[in-house]
Phi, psi and omega in degrees: 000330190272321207284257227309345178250348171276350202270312182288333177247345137307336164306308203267345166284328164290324182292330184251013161302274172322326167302298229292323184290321183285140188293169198277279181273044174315316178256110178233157181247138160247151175226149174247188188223179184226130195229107177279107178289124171265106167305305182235055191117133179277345151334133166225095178229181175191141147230042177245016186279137223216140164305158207175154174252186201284110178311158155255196224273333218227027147283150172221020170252119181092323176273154131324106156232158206202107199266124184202170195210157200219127185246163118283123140258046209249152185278358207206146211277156167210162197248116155241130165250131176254111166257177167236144176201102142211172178131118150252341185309159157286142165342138173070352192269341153227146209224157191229141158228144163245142208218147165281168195305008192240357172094020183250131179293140164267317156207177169212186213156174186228111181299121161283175191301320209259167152072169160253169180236144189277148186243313226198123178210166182072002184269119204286105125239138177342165171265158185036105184182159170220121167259158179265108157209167198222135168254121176259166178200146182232140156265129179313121199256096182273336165117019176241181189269093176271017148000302187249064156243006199261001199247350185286148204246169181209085178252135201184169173215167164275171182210114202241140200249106199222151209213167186274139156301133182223136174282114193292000000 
């Protein structure tokens, strides 16, 4: 009986050791965020888009462009993917490119009528870090009478995925 009540009061003497040492906020989880900037604007709309083969980065006739920026205020490098969902348009009828802050195209591709489409994935940005990119979108010129692409609205956002970078 006594090794059993000497046994409870060293248990209950380590146990209010270890409270009384532990800090109130000993544990804390830190997260950092992420903010994406519309340089022109948050809006994503158009109505001059006209058939057209594919501009290059510093055309502006007949196209959609959308300048936008992506910042970490985060403590950890993180991979994002970037979407878009808009499109009133027929399938395939409009089409995007996205090119980075140095003017290197990244990806480019044809929006469906439904859903979003990926532009952009794997893209590393830094902690404190802001990376830059500009989306262009077209309507596609198939070499037909596109007449009945003229009533159509073309409304939409980005949708950005971001994720911690891990390291091998």
């Amino acid at each position: 009986i006594l090794t059993i009540i000497t046994l409870m009061v060293g248990i209950t003497f380590t146990y209010f050791s270890l409270v009384a040492k532990e800090k109130d906020d000993s544990t804390k989880v830190k997260t950092g965020s992420i903010a994406i900037n519309y340089i022109d604007g948050a809006s994503i709309n158009s109505n001059g888009l006209i058939p057209r083969k594919e501009p290059s980065l510093g055309e502006n006739y007949a196209v959609y462009t959308k300048r936008f920026a992506i910042s970490s205020s985060g403590t950890l490098d993180q991979t994002l993917d970037i979407y878009i969902n808009v499109n009133e348009f027929l399938n395939n009828g409009l089409k995007f490119a996205l090119y980075n802050s140095n003017g290197s195209k990244i990806s480019s591709g044809s929006i469906p009528t439904s859903d979003k489409v990926l532009l952009a994935s794997d893209e590393v940005l830094k902690t404190n870090t802001t990376n830059y990119y500009t989306v262009i979108i077209w309507l596609n010129d198939d070499g037909t009478n596109q007449n009945y692409e003229m009533s159509n609205s073309f409304v939409g956002g980005f949708d950005i995925n971001a994720q911690q970078l891990r390291y091998q």
